[in-house]
mmCIF file of the N, C-alpha and C atoms, coordinates in Angstrom:
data_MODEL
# 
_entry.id   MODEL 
# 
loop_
_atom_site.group_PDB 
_atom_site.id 
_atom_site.type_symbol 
_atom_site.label_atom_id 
_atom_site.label_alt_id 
_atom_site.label_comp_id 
_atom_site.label_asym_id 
_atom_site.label_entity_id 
_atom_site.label_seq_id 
_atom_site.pdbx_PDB_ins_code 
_atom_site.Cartn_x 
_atom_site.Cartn_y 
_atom_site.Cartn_z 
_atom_site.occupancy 
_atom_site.B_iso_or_equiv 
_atom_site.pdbx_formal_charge 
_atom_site.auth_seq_id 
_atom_site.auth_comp_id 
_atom_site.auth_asym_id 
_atom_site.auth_atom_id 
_atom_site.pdbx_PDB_model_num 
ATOM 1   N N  . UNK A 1 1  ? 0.848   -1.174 0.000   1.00 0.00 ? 1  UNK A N  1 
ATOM 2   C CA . UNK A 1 1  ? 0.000   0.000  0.000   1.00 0.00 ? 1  UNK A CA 1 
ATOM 3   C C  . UNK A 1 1  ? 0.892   1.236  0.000   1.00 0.00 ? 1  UNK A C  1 
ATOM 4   N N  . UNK A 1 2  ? 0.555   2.087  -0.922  1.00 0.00 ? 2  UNK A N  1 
ATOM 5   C CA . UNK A 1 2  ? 1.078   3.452  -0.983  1.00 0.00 ? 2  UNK A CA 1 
ATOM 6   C C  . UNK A 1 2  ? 1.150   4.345  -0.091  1.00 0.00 ? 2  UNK A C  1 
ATOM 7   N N  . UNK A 1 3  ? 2.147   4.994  0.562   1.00 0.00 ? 3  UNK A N  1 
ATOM 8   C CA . UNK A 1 3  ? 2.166   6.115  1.419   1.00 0.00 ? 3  UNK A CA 1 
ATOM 9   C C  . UNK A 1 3  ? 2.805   7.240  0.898   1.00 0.00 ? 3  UNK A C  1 
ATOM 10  N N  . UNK A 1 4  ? 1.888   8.257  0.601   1.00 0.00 ? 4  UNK A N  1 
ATOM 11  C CA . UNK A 1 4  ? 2.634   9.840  0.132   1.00 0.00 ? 4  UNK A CA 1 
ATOM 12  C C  . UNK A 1 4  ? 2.427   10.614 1.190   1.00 0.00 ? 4  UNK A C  1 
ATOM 13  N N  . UNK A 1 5  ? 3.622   11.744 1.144   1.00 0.00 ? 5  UNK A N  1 
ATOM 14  C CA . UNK A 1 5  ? 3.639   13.068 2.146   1.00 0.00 ? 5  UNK A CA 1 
ATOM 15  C C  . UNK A 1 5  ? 3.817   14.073 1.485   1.00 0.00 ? 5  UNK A C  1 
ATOM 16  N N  . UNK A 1 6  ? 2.688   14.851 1.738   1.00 0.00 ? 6  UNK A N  1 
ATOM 17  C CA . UNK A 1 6  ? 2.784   16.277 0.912   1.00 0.00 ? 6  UNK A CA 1 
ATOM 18  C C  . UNK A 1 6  ? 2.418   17.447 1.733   1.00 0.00 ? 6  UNK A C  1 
ATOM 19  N N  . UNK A 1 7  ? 2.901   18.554 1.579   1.00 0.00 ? 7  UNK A N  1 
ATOM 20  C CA . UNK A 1 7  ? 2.639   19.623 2.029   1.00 0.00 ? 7  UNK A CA 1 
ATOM 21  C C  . UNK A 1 7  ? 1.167   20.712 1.337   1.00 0.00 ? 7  UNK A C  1 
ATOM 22  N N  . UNK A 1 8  ? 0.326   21.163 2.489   1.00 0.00 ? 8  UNK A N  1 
ATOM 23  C CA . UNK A 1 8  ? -0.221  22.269 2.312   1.00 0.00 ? 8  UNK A CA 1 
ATOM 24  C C  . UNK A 1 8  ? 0.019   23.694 1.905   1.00 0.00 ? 8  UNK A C  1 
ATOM 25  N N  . UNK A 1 9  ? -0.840  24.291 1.963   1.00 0.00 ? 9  UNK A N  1 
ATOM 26  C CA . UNK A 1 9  ? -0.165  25.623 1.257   1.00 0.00 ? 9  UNK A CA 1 
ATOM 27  C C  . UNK A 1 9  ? 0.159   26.655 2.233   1.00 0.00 ? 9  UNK A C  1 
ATOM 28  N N  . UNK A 1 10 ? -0.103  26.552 3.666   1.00 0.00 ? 10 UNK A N  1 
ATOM 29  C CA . UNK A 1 10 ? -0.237  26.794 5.026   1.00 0.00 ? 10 UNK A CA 1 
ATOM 30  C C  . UNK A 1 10 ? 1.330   25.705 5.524   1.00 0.00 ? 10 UNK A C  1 
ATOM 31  N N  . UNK A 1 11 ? 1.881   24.678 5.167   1.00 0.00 ? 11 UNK A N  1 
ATOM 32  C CA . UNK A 1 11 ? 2.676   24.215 6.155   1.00 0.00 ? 11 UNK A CA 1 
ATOM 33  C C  . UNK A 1 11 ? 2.608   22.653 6.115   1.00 0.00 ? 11 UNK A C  1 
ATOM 34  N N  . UNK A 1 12 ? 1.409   22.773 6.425   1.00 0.00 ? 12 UNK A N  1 
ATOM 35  C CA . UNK A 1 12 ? 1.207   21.565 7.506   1.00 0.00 ? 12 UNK A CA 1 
ATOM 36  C C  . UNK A 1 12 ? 1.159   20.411 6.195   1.00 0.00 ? 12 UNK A C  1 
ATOM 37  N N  . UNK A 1 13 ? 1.838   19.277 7.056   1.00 0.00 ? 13 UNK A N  1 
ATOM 38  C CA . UNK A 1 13 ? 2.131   18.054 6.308   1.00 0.00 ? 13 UNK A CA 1 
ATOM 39  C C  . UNK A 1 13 ? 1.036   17.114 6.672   1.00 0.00 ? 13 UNK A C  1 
ATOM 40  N N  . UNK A 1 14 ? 0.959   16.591 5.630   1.00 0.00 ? 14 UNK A N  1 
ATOM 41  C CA . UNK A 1 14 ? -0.414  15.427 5.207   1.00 0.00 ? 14 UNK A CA 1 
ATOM 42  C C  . UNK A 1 14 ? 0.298   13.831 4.692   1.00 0.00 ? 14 UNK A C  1 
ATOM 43  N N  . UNK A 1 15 ? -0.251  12.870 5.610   1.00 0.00 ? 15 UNK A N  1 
ATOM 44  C CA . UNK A 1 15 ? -0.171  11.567 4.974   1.00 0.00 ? 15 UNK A CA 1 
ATOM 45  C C  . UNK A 1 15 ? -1.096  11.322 4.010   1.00 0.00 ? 15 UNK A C  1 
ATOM 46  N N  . UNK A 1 16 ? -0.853  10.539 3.219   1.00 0.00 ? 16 UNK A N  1 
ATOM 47  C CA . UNK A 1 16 ? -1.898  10.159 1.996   1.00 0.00 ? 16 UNK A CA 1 
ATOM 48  C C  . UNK A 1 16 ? -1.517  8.466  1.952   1.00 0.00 ? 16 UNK A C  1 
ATOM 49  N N  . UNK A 1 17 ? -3.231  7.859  2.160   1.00 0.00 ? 17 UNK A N  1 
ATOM 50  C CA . UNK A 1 17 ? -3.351  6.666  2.298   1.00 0.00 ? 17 UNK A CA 1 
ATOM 51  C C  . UNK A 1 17 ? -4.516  6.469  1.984   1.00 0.00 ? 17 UNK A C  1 
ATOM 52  N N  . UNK A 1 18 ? -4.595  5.025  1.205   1.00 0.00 ? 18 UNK A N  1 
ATOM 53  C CA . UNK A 1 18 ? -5.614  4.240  0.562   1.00 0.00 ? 18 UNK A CA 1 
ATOM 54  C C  . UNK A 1 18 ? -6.150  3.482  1.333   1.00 0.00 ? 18 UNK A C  1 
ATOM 55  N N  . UNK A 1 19 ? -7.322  2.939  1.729   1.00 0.00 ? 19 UNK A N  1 
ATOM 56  C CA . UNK A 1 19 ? -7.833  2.673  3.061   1.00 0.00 ? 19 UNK A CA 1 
ATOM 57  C C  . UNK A 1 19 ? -9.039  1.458  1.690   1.00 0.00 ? 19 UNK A C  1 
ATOM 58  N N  . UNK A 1 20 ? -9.259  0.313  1.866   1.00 0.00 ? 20 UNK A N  1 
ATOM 59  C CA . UNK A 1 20 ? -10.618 -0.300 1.520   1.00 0.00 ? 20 UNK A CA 1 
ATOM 60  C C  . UNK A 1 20 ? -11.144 -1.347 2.916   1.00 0.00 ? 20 UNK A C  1 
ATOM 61  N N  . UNK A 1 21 ? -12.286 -0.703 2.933   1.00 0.00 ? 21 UNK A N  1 
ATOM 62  C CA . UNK A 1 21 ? -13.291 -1.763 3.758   1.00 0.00 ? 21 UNK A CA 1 
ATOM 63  C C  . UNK A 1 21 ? -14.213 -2.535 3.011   1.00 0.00 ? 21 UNK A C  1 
ATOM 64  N N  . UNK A 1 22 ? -15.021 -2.938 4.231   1.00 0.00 ? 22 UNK A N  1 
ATOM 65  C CA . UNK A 1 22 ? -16.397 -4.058 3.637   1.00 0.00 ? 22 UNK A CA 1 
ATOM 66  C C  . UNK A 1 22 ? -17.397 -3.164 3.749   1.00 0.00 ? 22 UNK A C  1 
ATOM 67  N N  . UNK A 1 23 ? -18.275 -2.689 3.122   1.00 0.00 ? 23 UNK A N  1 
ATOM 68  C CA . UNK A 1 23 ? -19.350 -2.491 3.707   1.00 0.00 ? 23 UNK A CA 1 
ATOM 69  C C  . UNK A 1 23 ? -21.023 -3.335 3.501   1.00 0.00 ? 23 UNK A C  1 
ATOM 70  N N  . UNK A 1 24 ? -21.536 -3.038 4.351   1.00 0.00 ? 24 UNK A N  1 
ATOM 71  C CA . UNK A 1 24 ? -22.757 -4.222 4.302   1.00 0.00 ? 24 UNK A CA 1 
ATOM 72  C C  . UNK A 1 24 ? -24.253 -3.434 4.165   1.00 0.00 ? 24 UNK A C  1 
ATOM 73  N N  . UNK A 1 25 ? -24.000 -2.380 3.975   1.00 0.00 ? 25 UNK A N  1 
ATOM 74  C CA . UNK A 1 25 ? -25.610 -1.299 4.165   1.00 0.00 ? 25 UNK A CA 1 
ATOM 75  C C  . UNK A 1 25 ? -26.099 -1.164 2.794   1.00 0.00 ? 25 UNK A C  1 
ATOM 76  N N  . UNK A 1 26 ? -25.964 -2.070 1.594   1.00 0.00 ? 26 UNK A N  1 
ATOM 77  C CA . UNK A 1 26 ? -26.709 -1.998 0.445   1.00 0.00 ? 26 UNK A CA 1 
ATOM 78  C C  . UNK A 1 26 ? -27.812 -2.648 0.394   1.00 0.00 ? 26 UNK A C  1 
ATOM 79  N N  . UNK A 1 27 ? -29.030 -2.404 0.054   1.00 0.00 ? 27 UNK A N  1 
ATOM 80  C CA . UNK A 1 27 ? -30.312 -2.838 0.025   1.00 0.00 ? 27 UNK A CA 1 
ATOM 81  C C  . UNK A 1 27 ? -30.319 -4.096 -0.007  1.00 0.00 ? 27 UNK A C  1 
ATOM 82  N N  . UNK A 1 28 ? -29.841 -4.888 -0.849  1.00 0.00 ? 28 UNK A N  1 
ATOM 83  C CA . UNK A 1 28 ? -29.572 -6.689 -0.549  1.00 0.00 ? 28 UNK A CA 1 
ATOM 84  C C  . UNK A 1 28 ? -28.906 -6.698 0.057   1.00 0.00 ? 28 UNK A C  1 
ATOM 85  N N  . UNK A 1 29 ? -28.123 -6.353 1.416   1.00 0.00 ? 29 UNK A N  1 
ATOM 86  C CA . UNK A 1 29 ? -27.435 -6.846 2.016   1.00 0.00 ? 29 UNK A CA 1 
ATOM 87  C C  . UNK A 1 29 ? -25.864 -7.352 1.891   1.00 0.00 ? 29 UNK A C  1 
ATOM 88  N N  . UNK A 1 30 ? -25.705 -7.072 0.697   1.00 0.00 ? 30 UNK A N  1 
ATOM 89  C CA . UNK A 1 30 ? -24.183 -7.998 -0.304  1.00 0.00 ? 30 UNK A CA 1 
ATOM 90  C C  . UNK A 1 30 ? -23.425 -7.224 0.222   1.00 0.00 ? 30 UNK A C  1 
ATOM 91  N N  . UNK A 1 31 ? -22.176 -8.211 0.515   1.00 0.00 ? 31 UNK A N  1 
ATOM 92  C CA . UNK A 1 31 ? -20.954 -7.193 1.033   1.00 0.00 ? 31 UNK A CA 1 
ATOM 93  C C  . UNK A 1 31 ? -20.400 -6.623 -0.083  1.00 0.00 ? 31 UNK A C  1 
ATOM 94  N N  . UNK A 1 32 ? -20.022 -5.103 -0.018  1.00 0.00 ? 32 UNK A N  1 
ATOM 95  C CA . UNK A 1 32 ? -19.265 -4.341 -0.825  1.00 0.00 ? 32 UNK A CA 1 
ATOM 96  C C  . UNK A 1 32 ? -17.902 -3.770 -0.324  1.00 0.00 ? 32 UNK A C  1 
ATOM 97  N N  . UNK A 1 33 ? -17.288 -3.552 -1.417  1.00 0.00 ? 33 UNK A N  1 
ATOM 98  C CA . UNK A 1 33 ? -15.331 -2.925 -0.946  1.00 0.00 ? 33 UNK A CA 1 
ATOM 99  C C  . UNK A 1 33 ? -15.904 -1.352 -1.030  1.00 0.00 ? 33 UNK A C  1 
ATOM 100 N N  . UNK A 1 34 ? -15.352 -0.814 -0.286  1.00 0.00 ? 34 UNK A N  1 
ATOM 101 C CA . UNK A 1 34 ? -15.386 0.777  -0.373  1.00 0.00 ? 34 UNK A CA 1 
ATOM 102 C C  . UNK A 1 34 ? -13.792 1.394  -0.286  1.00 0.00 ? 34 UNK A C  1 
ATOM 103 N N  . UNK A 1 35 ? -13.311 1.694  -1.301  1.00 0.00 ? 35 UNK A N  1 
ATOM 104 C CA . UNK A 1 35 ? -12.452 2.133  -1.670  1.00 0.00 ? 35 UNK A CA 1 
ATOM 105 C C  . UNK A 1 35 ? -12.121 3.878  -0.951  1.00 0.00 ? 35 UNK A C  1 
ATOM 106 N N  . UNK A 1 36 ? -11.082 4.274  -0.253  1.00 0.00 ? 36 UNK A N  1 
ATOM 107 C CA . UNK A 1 36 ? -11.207 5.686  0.939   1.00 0.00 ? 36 UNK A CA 1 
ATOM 108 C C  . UNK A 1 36 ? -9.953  6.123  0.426   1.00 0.00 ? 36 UNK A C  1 
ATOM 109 N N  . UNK A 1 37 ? -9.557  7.434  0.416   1.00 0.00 ? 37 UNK A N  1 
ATOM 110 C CA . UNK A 1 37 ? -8.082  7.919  0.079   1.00 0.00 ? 37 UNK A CA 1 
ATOM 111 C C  . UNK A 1 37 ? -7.938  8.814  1.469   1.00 0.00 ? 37 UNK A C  1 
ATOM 112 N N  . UNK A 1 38 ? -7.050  8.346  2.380   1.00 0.00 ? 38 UNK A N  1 
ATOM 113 C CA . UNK A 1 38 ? -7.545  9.294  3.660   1.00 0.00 ? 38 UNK A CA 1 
ATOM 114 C C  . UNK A 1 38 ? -6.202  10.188 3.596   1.00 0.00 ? 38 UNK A C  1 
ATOM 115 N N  . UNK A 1 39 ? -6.261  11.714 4.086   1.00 0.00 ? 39 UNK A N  1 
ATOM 116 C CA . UNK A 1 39 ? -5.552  12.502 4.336   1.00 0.00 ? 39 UNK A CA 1 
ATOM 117 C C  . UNK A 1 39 ? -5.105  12.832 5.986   1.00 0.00 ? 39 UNK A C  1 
ATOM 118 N N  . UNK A 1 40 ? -4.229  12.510 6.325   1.00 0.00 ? 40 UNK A N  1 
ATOM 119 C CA . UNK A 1 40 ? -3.834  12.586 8.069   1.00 0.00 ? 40 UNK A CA 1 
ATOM 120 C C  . UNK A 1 40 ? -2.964  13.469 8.055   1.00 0.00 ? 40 UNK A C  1 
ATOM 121 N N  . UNK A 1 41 ? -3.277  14.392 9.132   1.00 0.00 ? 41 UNK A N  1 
ATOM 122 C CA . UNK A 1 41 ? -2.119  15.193 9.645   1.00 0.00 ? 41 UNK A CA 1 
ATOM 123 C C  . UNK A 1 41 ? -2.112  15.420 11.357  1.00 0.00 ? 41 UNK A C  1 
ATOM 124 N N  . UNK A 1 42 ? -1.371  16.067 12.085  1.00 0.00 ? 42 UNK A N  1 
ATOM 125 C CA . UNK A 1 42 ? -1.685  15.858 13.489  1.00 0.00 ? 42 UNK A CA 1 
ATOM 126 C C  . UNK A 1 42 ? -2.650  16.587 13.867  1.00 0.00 ? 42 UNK A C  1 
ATOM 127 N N  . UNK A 1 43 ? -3.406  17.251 13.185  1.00 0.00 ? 43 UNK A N  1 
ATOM 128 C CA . UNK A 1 43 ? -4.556  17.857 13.474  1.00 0.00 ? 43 UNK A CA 1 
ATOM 129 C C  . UNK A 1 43 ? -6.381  17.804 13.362  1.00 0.00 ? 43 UNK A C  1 
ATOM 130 N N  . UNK A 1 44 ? -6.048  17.198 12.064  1.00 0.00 ? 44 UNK A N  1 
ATOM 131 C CA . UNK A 1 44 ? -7.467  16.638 11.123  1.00 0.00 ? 44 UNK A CA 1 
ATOM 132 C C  . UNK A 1 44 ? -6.962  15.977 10.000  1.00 0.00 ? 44 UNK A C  1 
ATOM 133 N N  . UNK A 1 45 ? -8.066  15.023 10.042  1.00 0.00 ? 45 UNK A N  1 
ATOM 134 C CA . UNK A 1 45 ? -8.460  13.666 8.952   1.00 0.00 ? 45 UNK A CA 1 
ATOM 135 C C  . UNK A 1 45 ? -9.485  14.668 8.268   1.00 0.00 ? 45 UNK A C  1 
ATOM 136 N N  . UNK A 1 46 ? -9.090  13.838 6.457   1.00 0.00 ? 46 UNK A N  1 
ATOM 137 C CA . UNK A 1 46 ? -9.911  13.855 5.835   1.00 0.00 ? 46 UNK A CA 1 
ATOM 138 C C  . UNK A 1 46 ? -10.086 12.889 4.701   1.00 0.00 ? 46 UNK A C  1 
ATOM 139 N N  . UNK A 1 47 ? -11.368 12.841 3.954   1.00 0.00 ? 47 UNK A N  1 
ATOM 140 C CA . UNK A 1 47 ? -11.716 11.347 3.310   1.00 0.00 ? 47 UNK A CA 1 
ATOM 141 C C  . UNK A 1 47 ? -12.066 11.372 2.118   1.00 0.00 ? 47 UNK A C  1 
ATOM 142 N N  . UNK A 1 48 ? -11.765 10.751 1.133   1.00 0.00 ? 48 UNK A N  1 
ATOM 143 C CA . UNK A 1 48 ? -12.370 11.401 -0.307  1.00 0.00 ? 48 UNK A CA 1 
ATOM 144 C C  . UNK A 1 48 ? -12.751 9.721  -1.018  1.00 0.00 ? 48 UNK A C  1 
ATOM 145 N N  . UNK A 1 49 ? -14.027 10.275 -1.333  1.00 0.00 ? 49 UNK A N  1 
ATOM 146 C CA . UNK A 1 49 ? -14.224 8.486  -1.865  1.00 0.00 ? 49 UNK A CA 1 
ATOM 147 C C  . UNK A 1 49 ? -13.932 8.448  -3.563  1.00 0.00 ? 49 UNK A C  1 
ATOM 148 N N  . UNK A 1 50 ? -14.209 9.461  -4.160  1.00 0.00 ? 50 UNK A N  1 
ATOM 149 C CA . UNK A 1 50 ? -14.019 9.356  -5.674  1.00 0.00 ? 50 UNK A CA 1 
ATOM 150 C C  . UNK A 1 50 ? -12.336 10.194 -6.034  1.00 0.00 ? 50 UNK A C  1 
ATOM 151 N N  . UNK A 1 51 ? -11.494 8.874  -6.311  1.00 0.00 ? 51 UNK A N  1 
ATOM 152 C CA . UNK A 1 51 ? -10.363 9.466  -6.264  1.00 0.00 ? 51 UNK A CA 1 
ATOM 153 C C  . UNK A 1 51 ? -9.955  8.184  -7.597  1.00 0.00 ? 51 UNK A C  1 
ATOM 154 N N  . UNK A 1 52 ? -8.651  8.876  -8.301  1.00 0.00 ? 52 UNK A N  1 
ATOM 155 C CA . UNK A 1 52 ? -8.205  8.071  -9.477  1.00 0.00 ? 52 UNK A CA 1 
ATOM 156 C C  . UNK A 1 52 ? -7.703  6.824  -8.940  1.00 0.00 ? 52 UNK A C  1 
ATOM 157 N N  . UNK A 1 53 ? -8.021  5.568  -9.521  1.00 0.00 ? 53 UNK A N  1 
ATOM 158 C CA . UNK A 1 53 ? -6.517  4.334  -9.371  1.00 0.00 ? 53 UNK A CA 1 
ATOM 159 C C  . UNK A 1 53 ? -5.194  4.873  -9.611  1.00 0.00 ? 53 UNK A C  1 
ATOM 160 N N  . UNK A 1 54 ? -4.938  5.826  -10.019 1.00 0.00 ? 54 UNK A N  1 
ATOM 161 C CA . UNK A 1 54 ? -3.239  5.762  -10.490 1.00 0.00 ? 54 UNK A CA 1 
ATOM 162 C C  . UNK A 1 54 ? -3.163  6.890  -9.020  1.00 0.00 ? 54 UNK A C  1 
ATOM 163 N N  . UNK A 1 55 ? -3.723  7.440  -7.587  1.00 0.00 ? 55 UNK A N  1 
ATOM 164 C CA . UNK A 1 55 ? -3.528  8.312  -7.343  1.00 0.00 ? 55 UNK A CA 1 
ATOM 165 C C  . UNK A 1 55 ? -1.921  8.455  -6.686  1.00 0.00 ? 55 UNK A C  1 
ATOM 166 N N  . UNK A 1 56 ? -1.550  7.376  -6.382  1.00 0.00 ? 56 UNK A N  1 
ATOM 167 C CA . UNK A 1 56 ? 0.303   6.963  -5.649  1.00 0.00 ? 56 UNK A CA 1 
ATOM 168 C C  . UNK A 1 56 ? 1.033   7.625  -6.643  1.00 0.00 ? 56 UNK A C  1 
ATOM 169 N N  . UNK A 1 57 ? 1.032   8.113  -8.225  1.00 0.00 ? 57 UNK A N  1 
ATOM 170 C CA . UNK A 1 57 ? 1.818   8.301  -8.846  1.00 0.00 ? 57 UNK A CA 1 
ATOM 171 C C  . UNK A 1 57 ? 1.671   9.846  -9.391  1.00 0.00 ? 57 UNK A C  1 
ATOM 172 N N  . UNK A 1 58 ? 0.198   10.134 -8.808  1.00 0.00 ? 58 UNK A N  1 
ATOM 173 C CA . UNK A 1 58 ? 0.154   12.029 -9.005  1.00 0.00 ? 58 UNK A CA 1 
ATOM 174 C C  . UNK A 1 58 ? 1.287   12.943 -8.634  1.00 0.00 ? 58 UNK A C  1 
ATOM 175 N N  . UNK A 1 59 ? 1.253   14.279 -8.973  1.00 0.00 ? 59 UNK A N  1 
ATOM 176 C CA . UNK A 1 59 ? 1.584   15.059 -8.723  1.00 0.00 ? 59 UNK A CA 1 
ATOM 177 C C  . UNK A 1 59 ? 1.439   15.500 -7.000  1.00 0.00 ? 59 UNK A C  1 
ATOM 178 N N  . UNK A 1 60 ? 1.690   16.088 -6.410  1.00 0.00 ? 60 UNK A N  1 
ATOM 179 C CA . UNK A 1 60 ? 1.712   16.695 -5.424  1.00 0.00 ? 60 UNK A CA 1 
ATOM 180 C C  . UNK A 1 60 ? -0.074  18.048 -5.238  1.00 0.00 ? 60 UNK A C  1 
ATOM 181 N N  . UNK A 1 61 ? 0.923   18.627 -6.553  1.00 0.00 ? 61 UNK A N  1 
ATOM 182 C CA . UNK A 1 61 ? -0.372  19.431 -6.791  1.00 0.00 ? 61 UNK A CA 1 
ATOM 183 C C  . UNK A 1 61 ? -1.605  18.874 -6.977  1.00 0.00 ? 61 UNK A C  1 
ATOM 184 N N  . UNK A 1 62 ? -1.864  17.549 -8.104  1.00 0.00 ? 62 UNK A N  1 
ATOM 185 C CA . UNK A 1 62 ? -3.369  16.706 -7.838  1.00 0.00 ? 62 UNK A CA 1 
ATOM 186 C C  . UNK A 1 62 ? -3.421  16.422 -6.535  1.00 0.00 ? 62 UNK A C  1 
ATOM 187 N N  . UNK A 1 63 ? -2.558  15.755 -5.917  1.00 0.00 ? 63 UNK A N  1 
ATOM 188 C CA . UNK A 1 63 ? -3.231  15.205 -4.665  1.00 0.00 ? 63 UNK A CA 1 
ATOM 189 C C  . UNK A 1 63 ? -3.917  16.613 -4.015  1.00 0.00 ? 63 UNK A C  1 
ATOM 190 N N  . UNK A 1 64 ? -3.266  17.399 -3.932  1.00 0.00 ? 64 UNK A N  1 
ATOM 191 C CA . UNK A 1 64 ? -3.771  18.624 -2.646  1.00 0.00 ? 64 UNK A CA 1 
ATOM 192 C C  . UNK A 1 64 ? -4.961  19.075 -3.659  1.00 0.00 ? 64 UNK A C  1 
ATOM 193 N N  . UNK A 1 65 ? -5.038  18.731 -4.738  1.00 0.00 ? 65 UNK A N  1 
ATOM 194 C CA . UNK A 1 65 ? -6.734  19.329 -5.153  1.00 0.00 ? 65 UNK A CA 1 
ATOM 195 C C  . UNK A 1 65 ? -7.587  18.221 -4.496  1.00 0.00 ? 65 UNK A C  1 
ATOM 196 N N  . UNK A 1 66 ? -7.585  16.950 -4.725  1.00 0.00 ? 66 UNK A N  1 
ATOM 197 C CA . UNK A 1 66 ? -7.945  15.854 -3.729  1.00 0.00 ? 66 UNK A CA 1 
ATOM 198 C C  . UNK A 1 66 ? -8.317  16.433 -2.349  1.00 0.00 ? 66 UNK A C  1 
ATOM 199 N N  . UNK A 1 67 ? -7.169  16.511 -1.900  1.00 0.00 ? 67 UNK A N  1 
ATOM 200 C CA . UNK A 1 67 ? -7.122  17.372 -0.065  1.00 0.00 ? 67 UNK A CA 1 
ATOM 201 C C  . UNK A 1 67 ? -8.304  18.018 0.124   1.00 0.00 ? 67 UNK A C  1 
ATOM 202 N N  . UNK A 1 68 ? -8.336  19.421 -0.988  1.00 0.00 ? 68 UNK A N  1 
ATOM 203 C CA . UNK A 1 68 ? -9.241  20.561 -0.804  1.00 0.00 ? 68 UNK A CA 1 
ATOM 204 C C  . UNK A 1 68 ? -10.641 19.585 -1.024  1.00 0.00 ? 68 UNK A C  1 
ATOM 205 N N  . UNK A 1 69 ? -10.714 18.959 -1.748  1.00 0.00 ? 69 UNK A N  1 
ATOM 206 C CA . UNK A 1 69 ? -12.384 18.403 -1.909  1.00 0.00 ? 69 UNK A CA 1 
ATOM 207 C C  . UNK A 1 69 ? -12.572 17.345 -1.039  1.00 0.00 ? 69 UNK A C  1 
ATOM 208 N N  . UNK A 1 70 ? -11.412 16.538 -0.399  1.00 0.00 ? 70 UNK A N  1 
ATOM 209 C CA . UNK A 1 70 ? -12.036 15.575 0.731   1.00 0.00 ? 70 UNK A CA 1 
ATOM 210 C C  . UNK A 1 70 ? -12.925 16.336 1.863   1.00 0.00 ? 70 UNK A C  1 
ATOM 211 N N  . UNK A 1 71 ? -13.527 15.475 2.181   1.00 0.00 ? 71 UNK A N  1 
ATOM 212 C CA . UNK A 1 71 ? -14.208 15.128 3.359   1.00 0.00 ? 71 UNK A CA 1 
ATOM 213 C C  . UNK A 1 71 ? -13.440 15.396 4.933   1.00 0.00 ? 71 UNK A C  1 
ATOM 214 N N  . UNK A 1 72 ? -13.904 16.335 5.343   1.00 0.00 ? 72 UNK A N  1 
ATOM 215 C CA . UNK A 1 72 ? -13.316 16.375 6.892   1.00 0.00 ? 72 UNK A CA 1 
ATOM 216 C C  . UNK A 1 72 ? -13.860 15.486 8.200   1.00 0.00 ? 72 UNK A C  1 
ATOM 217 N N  . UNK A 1 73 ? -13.082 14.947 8.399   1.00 0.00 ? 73 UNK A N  1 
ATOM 218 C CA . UNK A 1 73 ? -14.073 13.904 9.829   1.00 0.00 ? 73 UNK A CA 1 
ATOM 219 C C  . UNK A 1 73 ? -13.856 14.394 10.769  1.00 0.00 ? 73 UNK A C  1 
# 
């Protein structure tokens, strides 16, 4: 599994990690993979579900457009 570190435009450094679970909350019941690109830093997580397969090999700059549109938890 891929691990990138990139910087904000503020500083602060971000892990970038690919995360898949199971999930089970679809109307039949069928287990599904949910594919997560999570952004960590020591301050706040964030989560982006529609992200490219090739994202380990982006730019710096794609990923942090990623960043800006994830999901804050």
């Amino acid at each position: 599994m891929a691990e990138i570190r990139i910087r904000d435009e503020a500083g602060w450094q971000w892990q970038v990690v690919e995360h898949a679970s199971r999930r089970h909350d679809t109307p039949d019941d069928t287990p599904q993979r949910r594919r997560s690109l999570y952004f960590l830093s020591r301050y706040e997580t964030r989560r982006c579900d529609d992200f490219p397969p090739d994202w380990a090999k982006r730019t710096p700059k794609d990923l942090l457009e990623l960043w800006a549109d994830a999901e804050p938890l």
